[in-house]
N, C-alpha and C positions, 0 to 999 in steps of 0.2 A: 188757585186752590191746590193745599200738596194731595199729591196723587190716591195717600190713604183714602181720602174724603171722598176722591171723585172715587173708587171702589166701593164704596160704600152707597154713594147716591145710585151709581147703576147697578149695582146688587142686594143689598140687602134692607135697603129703603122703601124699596118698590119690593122687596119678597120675592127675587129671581136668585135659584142659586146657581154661584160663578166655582163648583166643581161638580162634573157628572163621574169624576175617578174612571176606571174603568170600561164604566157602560157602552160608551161611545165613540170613533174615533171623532165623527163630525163635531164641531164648536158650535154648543148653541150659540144663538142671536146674543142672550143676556150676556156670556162670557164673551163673544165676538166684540161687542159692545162695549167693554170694560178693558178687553186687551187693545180696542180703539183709542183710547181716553188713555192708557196707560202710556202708552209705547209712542203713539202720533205719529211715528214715522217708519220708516225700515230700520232695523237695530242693527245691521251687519255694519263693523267696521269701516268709515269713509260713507257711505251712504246714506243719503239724508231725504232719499224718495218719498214722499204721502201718499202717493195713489197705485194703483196696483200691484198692495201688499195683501199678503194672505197669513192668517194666524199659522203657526209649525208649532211640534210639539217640541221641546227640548230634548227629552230622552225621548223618543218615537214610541207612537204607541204600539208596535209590533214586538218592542224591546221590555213592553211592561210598562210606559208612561201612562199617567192619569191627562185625562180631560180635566186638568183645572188651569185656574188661571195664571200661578206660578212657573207652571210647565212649558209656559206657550210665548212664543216671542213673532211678532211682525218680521215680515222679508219678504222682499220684491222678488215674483215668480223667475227672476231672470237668472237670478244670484242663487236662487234653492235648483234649478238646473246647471249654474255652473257647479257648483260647490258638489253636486251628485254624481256630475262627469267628472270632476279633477279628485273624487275619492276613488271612483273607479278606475282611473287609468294609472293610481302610485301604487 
């Protein structure tokens, strides 16, 4: 199934919307859901981990990023702590 479709089935089929903009930093369920179905795996280069990823915002929402689903990519919590140390020590 291409990916548009599966977006569609877990958002706007069922009537759950997959942007809350602003509102929130947390990912609701529906969007959790949808970046599930999207991405399948961890998106960081070389890594092809399925299980304990956690949705990120692209541009962070501290920076002005939206809670939508364009904004947000899968990453194994291990990788979103090195990548946070190796920004802070260049």
């Amino acid at each position: 199934m291409p990916r548009v479709l599966t977006w569609l089935v877990w958002g706007f089929v069922e009537g759950e919307v997959l942007n809350v903009g602003r509102k929130t930093r947390v990912i609701p369920t529906a969007i959790r859901r949808a970046l599930r179905a999207r991405d399948r795996s961890c998106q960081y280069p070389g890594c092809s981990q399925s299980r304990y990823v956690d949705g990120h915002h692209i541009v962070h929402w501290a920076d002005g990023g939206e809670t939508k689903l364009n904004n947000l990519v899968l990453i194994v919590g291990d990788i979103t702590d090195w990548c946070t140390s190796s920004v802070i020590k260049s």
